[in-house]
ROVODO-588400 format. One line per field, with one value per residue (C-alpha): chain; residue number from 1; residue in one letter; x negated, y, z negated. Coordinates in nm, 2 decimals, padded with zeros to 4 digits. Example, Ala and Ser with C-alpha at 12.3 -4.5 7.8 and 13.67 -1.06 7.14 Angstrom:
BEGIN
chain: [A,A];
resi: [1,2];
resn: [A,S];
x: [-01.23,-01.37];
y: [-00.45,-00.11];
z: [-00.78,-00.71];
***
This chain:
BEGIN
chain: [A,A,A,A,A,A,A,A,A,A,A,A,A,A,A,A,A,A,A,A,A,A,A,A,A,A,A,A,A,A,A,A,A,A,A,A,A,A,A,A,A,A,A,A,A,A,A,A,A,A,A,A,A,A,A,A,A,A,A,A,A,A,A,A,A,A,A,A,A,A,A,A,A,A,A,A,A,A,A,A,A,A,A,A,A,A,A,A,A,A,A,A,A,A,A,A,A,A,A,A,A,A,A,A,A,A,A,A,A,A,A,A,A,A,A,A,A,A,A,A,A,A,A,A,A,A,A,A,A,A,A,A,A,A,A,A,A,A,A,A,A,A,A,A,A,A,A,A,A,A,A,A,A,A,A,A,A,A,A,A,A,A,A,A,A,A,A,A,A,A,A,A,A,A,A,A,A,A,A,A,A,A,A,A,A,A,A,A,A,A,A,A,A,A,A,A,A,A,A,A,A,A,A,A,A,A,A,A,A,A,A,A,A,A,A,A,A,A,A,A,A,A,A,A,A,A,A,A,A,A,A,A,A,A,A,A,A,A,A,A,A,A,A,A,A,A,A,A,A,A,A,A,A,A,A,A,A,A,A,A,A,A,A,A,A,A,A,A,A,A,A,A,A,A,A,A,A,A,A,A,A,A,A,A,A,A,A,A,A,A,A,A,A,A,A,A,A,A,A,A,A,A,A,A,A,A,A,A,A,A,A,A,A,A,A,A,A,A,A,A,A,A,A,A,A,A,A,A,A,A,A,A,A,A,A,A,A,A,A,A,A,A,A,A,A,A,A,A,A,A,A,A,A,A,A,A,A,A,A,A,A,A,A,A,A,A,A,A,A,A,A,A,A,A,A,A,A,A,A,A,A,A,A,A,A,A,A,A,A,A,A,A,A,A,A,A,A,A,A,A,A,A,A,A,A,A,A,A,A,A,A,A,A,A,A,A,A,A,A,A,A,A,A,A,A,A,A,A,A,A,A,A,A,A,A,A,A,A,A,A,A,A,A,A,A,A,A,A,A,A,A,A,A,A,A,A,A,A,A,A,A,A,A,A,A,A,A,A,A,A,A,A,A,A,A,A,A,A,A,A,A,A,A,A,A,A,A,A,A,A,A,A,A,A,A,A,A,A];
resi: [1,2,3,4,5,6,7,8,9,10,11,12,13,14,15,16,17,18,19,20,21,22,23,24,25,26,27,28,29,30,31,32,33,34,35,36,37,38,39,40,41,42,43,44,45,46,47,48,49,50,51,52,53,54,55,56,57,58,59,60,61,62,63,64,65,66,67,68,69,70,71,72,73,74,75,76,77,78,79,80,81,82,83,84,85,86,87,88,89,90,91,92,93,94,95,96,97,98,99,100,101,102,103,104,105,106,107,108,109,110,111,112,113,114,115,116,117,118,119,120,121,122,123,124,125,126,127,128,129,130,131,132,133,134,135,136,137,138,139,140,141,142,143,144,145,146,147,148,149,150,151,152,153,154,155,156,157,158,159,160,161,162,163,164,165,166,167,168,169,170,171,172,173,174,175,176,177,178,179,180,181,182,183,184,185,186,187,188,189,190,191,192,193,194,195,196,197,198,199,200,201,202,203,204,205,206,207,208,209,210,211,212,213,214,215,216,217,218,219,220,221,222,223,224,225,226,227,228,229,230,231,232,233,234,235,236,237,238,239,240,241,242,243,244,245,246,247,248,249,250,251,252,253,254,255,256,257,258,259,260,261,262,263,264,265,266,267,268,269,270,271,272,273,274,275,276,277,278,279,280,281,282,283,284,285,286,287,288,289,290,291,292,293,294,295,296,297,298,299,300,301,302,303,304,305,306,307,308,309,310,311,312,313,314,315,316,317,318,319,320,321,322,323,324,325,326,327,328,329,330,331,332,333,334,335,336,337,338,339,340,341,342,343,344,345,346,347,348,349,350,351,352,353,354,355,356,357,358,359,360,361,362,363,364,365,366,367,368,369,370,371,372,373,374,375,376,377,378,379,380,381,382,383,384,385,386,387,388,389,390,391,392,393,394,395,396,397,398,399,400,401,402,403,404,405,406,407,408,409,410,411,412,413,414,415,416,417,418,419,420,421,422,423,424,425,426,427,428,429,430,431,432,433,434,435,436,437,438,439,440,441,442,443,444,445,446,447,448,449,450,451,452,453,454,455,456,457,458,459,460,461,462,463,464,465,466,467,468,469,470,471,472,473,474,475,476,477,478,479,480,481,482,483,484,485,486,487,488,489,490,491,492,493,494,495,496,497,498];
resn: [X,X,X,X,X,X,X,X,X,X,X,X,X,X,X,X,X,X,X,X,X,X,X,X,X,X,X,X,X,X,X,X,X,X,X,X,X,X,X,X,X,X,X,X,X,X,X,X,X,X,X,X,X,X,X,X,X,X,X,X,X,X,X,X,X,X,X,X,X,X,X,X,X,X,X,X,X,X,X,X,X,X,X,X,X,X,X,X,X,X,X,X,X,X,X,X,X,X,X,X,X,X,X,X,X,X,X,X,X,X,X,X,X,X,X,X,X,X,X,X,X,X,X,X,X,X,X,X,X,X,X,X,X,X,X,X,X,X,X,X,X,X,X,X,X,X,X,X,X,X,X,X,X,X,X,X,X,X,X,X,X,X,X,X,X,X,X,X,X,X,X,X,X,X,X,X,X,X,X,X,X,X,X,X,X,X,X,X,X,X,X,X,X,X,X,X,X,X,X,X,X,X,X,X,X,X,X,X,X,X,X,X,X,X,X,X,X,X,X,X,X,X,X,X,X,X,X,X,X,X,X,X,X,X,X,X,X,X,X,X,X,X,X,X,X,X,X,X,X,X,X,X,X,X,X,X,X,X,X,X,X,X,X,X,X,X,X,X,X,X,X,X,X,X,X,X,X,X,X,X,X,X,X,X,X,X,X,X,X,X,X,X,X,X,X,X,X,X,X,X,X,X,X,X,X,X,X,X,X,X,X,X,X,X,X,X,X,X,X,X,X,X,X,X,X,X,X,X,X,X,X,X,X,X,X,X,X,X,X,X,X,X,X,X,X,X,X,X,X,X,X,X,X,X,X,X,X,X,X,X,X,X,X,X,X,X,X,X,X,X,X,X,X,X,X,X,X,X,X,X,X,X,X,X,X,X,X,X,X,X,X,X,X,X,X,X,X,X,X,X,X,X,X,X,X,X,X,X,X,X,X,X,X,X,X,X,X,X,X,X,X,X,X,X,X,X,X,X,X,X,X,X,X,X,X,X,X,X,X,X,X,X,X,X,X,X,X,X,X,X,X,X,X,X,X,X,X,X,X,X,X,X,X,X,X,X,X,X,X,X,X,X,X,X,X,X,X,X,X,X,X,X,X,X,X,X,X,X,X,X,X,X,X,X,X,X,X,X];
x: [03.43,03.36,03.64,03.88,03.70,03.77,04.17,04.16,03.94,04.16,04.49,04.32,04.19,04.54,04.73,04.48,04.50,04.88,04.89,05.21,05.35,05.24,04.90,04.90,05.01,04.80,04.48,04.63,04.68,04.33,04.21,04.35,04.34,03.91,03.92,04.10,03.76,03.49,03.71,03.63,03.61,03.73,03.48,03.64,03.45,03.65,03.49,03.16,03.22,03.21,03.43,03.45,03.77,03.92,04.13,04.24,04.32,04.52,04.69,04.90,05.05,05.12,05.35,05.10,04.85,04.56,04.71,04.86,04.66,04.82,04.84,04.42,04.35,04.32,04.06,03.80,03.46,03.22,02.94,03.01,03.15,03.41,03.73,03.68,03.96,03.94,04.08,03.92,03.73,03.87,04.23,04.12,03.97,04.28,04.48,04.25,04.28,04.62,04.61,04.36,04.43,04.81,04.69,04.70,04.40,04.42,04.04,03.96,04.03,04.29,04.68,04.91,05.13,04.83,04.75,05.13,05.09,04.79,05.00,05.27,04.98,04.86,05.28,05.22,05.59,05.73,05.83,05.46,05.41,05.71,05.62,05.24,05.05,04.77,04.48,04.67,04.97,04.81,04.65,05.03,05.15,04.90,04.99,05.36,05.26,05.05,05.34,05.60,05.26,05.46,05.31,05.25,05.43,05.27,05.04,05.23,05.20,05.41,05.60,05.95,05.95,05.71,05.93,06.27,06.05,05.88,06.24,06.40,06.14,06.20,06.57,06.51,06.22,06.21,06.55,06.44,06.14,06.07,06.12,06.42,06.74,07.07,06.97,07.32,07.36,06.99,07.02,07.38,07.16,06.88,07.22,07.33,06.95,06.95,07.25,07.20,06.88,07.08,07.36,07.13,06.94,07.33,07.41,07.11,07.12,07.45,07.36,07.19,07.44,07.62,07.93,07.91,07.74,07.86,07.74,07.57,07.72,07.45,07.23,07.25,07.57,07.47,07.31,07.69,08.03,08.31,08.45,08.48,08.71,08.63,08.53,08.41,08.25,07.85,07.82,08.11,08.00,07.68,07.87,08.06,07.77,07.63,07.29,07.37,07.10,06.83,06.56,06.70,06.46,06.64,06.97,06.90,06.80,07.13,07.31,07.43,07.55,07.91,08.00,08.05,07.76,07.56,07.65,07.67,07.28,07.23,07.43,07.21,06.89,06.99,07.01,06.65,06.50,06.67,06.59,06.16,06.19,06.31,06.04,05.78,05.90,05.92,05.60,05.41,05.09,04.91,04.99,05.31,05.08,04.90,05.15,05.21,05.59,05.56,05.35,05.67,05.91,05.71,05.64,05.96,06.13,05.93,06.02,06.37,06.35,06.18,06.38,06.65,06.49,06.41,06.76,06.82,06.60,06.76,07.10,07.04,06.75,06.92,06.62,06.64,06.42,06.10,06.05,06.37,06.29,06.00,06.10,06.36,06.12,05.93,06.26,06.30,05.97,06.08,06.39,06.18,05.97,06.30,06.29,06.04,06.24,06.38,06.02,06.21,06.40,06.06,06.08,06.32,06.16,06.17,06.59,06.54,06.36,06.32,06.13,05.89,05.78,05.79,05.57,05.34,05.36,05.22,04.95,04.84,04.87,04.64,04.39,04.59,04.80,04.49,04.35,04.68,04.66,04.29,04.40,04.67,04.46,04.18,04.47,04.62,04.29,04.29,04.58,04.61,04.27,04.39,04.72,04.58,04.35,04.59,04.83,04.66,04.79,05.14,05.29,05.25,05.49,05.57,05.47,05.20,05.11,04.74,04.54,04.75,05.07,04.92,04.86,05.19,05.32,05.10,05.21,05.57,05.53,05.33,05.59,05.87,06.02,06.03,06.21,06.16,05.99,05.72,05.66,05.43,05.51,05.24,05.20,04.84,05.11,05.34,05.09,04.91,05.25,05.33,05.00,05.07,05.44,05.27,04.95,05.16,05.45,05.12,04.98,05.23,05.31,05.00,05.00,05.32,05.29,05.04,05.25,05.58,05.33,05.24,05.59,05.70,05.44,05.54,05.90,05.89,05.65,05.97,06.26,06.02,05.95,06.28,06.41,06.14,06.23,06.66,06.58,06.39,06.65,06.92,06.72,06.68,07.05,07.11,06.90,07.02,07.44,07.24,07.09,07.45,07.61,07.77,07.85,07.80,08.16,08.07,07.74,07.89,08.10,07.80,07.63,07.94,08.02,07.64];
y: [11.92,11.75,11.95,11.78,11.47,11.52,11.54,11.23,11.00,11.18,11.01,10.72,10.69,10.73,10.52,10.19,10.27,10.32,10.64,10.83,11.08,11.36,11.26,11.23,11.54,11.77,11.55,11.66,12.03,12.09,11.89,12.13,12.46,12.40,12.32,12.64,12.85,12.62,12.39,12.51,12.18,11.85,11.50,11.21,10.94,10.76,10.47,10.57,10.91,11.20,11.51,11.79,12.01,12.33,12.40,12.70,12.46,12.21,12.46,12.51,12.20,12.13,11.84,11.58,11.34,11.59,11.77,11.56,11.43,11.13,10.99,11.08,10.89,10.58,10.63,10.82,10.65,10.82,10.65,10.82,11.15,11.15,10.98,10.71,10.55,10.28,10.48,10.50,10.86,10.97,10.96,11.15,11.41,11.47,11.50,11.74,11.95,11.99,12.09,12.35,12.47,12.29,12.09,11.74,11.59,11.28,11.09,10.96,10.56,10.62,10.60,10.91,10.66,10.60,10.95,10.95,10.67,10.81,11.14,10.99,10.81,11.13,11.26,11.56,11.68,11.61,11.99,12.07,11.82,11.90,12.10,12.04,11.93,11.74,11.76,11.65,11.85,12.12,12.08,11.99,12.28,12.50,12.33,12.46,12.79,12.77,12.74,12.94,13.19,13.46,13.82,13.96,14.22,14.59,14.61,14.81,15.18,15.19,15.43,15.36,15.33,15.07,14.84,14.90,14.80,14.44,14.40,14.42,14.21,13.96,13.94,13.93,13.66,13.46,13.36,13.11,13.36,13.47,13.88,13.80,13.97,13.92,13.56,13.39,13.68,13.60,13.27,13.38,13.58,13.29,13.05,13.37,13.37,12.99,12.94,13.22,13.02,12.70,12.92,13.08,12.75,12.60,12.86,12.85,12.50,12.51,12.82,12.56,12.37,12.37,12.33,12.72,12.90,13.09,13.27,13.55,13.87,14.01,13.79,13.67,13.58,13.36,13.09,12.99,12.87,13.05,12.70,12.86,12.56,12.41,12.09,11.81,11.63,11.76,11.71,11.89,12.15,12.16,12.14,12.44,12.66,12.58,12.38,12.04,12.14,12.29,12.27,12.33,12.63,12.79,12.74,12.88,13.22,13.27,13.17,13.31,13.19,13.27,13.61,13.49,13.32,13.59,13.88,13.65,13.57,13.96,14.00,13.75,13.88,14.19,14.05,13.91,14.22,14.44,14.18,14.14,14.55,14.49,14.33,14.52,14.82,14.65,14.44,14.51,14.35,14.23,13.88,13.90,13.93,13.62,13.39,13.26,13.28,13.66,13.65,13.44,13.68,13.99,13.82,13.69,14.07,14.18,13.90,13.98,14.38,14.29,14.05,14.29,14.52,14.36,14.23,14.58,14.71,14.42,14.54,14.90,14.90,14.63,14.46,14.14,13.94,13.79,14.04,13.92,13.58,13.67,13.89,13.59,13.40,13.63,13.68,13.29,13.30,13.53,13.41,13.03,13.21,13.27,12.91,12.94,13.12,12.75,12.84,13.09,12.79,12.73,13.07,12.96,12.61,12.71,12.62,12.31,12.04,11.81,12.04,12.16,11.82,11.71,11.97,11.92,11.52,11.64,11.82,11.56,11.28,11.51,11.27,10.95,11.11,11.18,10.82,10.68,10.92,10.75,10.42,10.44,10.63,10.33,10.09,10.25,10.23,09.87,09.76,09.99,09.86,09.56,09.54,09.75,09.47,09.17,09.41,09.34,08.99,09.19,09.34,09.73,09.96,09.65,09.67,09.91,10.06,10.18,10.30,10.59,10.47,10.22,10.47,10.60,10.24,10.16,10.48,10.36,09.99,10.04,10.30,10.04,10.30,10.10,10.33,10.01,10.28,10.03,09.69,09.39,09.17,08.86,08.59,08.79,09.11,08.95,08.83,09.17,09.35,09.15,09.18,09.59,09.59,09.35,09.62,09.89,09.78,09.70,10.04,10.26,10.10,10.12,10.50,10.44,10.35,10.60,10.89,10.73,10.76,11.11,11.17,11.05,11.22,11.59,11.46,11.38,11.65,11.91,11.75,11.81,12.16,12.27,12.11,12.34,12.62,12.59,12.53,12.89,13.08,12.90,12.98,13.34,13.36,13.28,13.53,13.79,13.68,13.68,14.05,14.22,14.03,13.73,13.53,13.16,13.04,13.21,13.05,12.71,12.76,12.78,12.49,12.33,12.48,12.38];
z: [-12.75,-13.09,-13.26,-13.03,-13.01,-13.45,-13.35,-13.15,-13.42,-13.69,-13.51,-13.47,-13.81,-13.95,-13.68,-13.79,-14.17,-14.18,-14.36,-14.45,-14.22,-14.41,-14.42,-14.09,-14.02,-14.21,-14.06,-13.72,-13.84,-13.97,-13.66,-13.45,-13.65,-13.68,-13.32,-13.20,-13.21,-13.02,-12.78,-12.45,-12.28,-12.22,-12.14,-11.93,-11.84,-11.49,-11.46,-11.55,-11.37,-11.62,-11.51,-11.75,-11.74,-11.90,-12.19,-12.02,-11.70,-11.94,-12.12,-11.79,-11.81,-12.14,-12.08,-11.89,-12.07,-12.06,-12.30,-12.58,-12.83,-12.96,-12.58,-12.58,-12.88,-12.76,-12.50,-12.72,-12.71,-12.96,-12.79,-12.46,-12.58,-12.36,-12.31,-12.12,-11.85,-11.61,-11.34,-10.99,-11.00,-10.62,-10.72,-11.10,-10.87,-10.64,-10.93,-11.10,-10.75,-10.78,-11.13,-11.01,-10.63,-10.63,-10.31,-10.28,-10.12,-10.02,-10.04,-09.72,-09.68,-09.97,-09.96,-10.05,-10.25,-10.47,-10.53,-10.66,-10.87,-11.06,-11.08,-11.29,-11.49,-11.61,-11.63,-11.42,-11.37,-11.03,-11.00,-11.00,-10.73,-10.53,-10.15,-10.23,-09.91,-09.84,-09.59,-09.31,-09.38,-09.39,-09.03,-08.92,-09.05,-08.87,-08.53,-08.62,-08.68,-08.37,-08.18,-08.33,-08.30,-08.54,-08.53,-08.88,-09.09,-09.08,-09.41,-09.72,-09.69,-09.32,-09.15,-09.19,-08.78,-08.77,-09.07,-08.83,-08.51,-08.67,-08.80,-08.48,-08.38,-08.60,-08.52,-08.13,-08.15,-08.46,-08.59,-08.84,-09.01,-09.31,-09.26,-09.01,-09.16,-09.05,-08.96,-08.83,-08.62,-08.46,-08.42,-08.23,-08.00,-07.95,-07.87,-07.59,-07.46,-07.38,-07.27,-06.99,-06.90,-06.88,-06.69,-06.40,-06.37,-06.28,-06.08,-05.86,-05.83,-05.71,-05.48,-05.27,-05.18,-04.84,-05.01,-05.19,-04.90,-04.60,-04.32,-04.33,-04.16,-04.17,-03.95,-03.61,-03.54,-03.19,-03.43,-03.63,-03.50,-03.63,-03.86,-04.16,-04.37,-04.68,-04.74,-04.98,-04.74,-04.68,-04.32,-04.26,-04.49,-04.29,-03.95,-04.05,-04.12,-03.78,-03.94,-03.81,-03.52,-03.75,-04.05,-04.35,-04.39,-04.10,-04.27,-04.58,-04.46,-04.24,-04.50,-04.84,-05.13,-05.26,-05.38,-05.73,-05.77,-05.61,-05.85,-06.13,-06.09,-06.08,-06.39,-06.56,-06.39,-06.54,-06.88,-06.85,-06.71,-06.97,-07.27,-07.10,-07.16,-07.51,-07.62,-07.40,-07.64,-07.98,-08.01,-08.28,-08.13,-07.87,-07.97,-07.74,-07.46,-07.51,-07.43,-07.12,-07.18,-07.19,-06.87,-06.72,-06.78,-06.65,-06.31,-06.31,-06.36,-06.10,-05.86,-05.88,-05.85,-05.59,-05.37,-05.45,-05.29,-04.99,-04.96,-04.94,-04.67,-04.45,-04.50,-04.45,-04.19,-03.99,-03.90,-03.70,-03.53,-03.63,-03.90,-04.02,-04.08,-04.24,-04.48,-04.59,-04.62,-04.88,-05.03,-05.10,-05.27,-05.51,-05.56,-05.65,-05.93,-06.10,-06.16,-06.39,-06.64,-06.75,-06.98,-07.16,-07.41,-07.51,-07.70,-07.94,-07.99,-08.38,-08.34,-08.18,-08.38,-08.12,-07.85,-08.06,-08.18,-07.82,-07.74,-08.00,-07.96,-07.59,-07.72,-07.99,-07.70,-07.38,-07.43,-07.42,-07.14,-06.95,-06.97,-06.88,-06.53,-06.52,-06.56,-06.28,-06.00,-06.05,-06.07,-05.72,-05.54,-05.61,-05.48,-05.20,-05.09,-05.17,-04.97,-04.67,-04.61,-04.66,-04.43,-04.16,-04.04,-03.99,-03.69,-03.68,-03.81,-04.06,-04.45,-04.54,-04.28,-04.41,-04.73,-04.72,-04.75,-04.99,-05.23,-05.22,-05.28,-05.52,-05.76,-05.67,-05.75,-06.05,-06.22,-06.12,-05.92,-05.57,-05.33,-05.06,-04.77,-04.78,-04.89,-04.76,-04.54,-04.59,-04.85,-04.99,-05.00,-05.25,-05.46,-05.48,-05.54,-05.82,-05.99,-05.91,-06.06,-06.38,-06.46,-06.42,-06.65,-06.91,-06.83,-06.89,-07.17,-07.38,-07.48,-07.59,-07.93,-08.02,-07.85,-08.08,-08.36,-08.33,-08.27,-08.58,-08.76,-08.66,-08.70,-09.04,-09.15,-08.96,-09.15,-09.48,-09.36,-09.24,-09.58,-09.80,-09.55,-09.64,-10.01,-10.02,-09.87,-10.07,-10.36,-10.26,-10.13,-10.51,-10.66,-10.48,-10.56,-10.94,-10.89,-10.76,-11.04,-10.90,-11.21,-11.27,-11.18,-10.86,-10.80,-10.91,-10.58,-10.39,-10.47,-10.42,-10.06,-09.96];
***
């Protein structure tokens, strides 16, 4: 420490006395060479704060202050030993970690912008700085990971099986990974996998319409009139399935959707059942298993094989009757569950920026979320109290009927929804439904700003993750054009193109 302390006091001796330049230098040159065998350590004194740091730990960045004499000399106080700054001793710290463990951690009640003003005090190059994350990124970046819930590669050593399986795994289920090869053609796949989601979803929708069903010849034929036009209009279309006279329930089991639709929904149940088998065979772990999206598919496989096969037995067996309607019945459940395969976009939430920061802005927000559904169920017992009471003055079967109905007007009212089923009829009714339609516009409205917060927060740590993610692979697109000797002109055209 005193050899280098000699370097600084040698600079400064020479700076004050104006000696020549070659003085100078040899002062420096002696300074140094007697200080190459003891000088382990470096003193700095922050503000009274002494930290001691490495040579070895300087070394690595020869270009910032720590290591250049001439921009030391000034701050050597032989009294204190050290080298003395008035710098705050939090922010010396954080950059000390970064020079150690390259992580930024920002102290607590402290600014990152002030962290990166003391970095360019002490000229730590920006390219040392650049992707480093702090404390908090760090726990965003976990909560990413957490959802895109990636399964590890096998350890070294392998069978070349067990590579070929992750890396079909990779392609089928993570197009934006690290190990995923062939990546445009994976993401093509991820594109084919959502829109056949999106596709069924249309089609059954639609397959509930009146307007794309007919009868079906294969149940009782006493129930229907023989109309069979088509229409626009969706009383006719009711009228000319013979349901005009019946629940909807009823109707929906004598009925059928349109052949097209029909084997179109089997084509695409198909595709799910085949691609759920797919990925039964290739996962590598029992990871796969513990999400609920896997669960979705399974139970969504077997709904299908099985309403198919009950659709089946009908047909062939002929059975009619009561046991006919209830097998229907079953057959519609099954045929619901396949709703939940909407679930399945969720899989690919690594393409799609802004679902995965909605459904971490969810997660962030369950407590918020959960006061707000507090807030409006006290809120709602309130005012339905309230207008049930001042109700009573009016004529029955007029405003709100009871506490019942008040609730269901109250939720209505307060969410500015106001479907008009129910609404008071008295002077003390108005003034309670405007104080409703006032706390609920005020209620609803007070988790939003920290739910916009959180929500900018994971959206602006994804655009700085996806933009570390492309630089990687642009940077390892280049070494490999490098390796199979792509030459400079070449790689010029690149960066261009991009």
């Amino acid at each position: 420490m005193a050899d280098f302390a000699a370097v600084a006091t040698a600079v400064l001796a020479i700076s004050k006395n104006k000696v020549g330049v070659e003085n100078e230098k040899m002062a420096i040159k002696h300074a140094k060479e007697k200080s190459k065998v003891s000088l382990q350590l470096f003193h700095f004194n922050i503000s009274g704060e002494k930290f001691i740091v490495s040579n070895q730990l300087i070394k690595s960045y020869p270009h910032s202050k720590f290591a250049s004499p001439h921009l030391l000399a000034d701050h050597w106080i032989e009294e204190l030993n050290a080298f003395y700054f008035d710098r705050d001793p939090a922010l010396f710290n954080a950059v000390l970690n970064i020079l150690r463990y390259n992580v930024l951690n920002v102290p607590s009640g402290y600014d990152k912008e002030l962290v990166m003003e003391e970095i360019n005090f002490w000229n730590v190059p920006k390219e040392d700085v650049e992707g480093v994350q702090d404390d908090e990124e760090l726990r965003l970046e976990a909560e990413f990971q957490w959802l895109e819930n990636r399964i590890p590669p096998p350890p070294s050593g392998s069978s070349k099986f067990l590579e070929l399986r992750y890396k079909c795994w990779c392609f089928i289920t993570d197009p934006l990974g690290p190990y995923t090869e062939y990546r445009r053609m994976s993401i093509a796949y991820a594109v084919f996998s959502i829109v056949a989601v999106v596709l069924y979803m249309i089609l059954y929708g639609i397959g509930t319409s009146p307007h794309y069903r007919v009868i079906d010849e294969h149940a009782l034929p006493a129930l229907y009139t023989n109309k069979t036009e088509r229409t626009t209009n969706l009383d006719s279309a009711i009228d000319n399935l013979g349901c005009s006279q019946m629940p909807k329930i009823s109707c929906y089991i004598r009925t059928t959707p349109l052949l097209w639709i029909t084997y179109s929904k089997y084509a695409l149940k198909f595709v799910f059942i085949l691609e759920t088998l797919i990925r039964l065979i290739l996962c590598p772990g029992l990871a796969y298993f513990r999400s609920i999206i896997t669960w979705i598919d399974i139970v969504a496989g077997i709904g299908a094989l099985a309403a198919f096969a009950i659709e089946i037995v009908v047909v062939t067996k002929e059975i009619v009757g009561e046991a006919e309607m209830h097998l229907h019945y079953i057959v519609i459940c099954l045929q619901s569950i396949q709703i939940l395969r909407i679930f399945k976009i969720f899989q690919y939430a690594s393409l799609i920026d802004g679902l995965m920061v909605m459904m971490l802005t969810l997660k962030a927000c369950l407590k918020e979320l959960f006061l707000l559904v507090m807030y409006l169920l006290i809120a709602m017992f309130i005012f339905a109290t309230s207008v049930s009471f001042l109700e009573l003055q009016s004529e029955m079967g007029v405003g709100v009927p009871d506490c019942v109905y008040g609730y269901w007007w109250a939720i209505i009212t307060m969410t500015t929804v106001g479907y008009g089923d129910f609404y008071p009829s008295t002077v003390g009714g108005y003034f309670v439904g405007v104080l409703c339609a006032i706390s609920g516009i005020i209620l609803t409205a007070l988790p939003v700003a920290i739910i916009g917060s959180h929500f900018n927060v994971y959206w602006e740590h994804n655009r700085k993750r996806r933009r570390l993610l492309f630089a990687a692979l642009k940077k390892k697109h280049k070494q490999k054009n490098i390796s199979a000797g792509t030459t400079t002109s070449d790689i010029s055209k690149l960066n261009s193109q991009e």
